[in-house]
Steps between C-alpha positions, in 0.01 A plus 500: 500500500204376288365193606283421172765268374765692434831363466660759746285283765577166321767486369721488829267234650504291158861545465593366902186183389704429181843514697348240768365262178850507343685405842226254542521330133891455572458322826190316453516405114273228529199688681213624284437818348168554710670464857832715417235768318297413851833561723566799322230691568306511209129426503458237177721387288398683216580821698864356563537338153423855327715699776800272468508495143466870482791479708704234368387444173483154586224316526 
């Protein structure tokens, strides 16, 4: 597995943070965008704004 960013390492991980976000946004619709991106795992929010719309297409 390469580790340099690849998506074969990513991807899964990404996939399982963006999962958590969207179970997140439908219980807690009121909560912020930092502290779901935050409780999902990612690092920043620009990390979890460009991985879920990658993902979603939404934004």
């Amino acid at each position: 597995m390469n580790i340099r960013g690849s998506t074969a390492f990513t991807g899964p991980i990404d996939s399982c943070r963006v999962d958590r976000a969207e179970a997140l946004l439908a219980r807690k619709p009121h909560e912020t965008v930092l502290r779901i991106a935050f409780a999902s795992g990612f690092s920043s929010k620009a990390s979890f704004n460009r991985v879920f719309k990658k993902a979603t297409g939404m934004t």
